[in-house]
C-alpha positions as CSV (number, residue, x, y, z in Angstrom):
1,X,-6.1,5.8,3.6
2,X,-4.4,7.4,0.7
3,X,-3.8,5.2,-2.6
4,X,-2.6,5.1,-6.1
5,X,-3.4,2.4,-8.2
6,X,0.0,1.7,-10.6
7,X,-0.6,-1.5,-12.4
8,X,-3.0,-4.1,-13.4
9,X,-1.5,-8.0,-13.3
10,X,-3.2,-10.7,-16.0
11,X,-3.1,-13.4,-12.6
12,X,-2.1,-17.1,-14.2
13,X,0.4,-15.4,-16.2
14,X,1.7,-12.5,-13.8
15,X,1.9,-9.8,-16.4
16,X,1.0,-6.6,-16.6
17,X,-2.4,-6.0,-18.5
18,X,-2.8,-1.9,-17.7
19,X,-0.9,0.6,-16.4
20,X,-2.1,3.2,-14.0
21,X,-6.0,1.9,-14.1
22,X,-9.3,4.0,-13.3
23,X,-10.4,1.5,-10.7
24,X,-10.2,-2.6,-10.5
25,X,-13.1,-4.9,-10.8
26,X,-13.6,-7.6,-8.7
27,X,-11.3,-10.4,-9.3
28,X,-8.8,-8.3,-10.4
29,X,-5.1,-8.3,-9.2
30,X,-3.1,-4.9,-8.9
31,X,0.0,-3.4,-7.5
32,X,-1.2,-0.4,-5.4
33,X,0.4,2.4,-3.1
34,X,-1.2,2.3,-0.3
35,X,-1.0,5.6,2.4
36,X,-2.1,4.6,6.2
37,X,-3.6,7.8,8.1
38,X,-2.5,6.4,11.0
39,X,0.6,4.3,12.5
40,X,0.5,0.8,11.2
41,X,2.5,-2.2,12.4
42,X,3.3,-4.1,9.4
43,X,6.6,-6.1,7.8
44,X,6.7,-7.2,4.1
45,X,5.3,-10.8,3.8
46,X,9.0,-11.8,2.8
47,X,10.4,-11.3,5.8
48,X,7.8,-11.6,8.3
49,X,4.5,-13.4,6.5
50,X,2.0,-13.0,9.5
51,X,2.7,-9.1,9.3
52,X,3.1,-9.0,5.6
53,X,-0.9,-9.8,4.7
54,X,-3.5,-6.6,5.1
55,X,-7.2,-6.5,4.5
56,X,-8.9,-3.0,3.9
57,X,-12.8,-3.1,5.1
58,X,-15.4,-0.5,4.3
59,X,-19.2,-0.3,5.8
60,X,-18.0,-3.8,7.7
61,X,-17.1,-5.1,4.0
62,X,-14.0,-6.4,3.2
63,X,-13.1,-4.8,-0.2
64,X,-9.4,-5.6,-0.5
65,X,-6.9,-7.8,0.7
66,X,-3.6,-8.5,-0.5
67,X,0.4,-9.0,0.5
68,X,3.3,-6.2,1.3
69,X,5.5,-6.2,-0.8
70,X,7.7,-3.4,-0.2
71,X,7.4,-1.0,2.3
72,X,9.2,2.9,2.1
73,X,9.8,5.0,4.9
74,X,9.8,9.4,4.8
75,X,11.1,11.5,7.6
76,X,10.9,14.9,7.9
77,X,12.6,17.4,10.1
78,X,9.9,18.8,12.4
79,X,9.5,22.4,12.9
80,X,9.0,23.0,16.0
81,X,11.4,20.9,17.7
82,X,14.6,18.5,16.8
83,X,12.4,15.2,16.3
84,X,12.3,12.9,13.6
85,X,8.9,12.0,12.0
86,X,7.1,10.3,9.1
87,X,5.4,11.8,7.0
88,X,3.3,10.8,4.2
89,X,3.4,13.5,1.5
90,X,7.4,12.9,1.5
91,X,7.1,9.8,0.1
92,X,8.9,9.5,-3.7
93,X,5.2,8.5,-5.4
């Protein structure tokens, strides 16, 4: 999974405390771009809550969860054949 980390939110207040941060400690709350590698069935948690929450796991520990907030699509024209398809490195970030 691809990322960019764009902005670090004070919680209790909902403001931003740093923009474009190094990493996030625990207990932190961020807005991130997040990349799937693979096909993903989600909706953003304002229109469809039970497919708007994610949780990201590493080594079988659970190091991120969170809500969709927005979700952008990217199609390219394939080359080899008259298909439309996604593609992550078309995306506007």
């Amino acid at each position: 999974m691809y990322y960019d980390l764009l902005l670090n939110v004070f919680v209790s207040a909902g403001k931003t405390t740093e923009e474009e941060p190094k990493a996030i400690k625990s207990g932190d709350a961020a807005i991130v771009n997040l990349v799937p590698t693979k096909p993903l069935c989600v909706e953003s948690f304002q229109e469809f809550p039970p497919l708007g929450r994610f949780a990201v796991r590493d080594m079988r520990q659970t190091v991120a969860v969170g809500v969709i907030k927005v979700i952008l699509f990217a199609y390219y024209q394939c080359c080899s054949c008259d298909e439309r398809t996604m593609h992550h490195s078309d995306f506007p970030w």
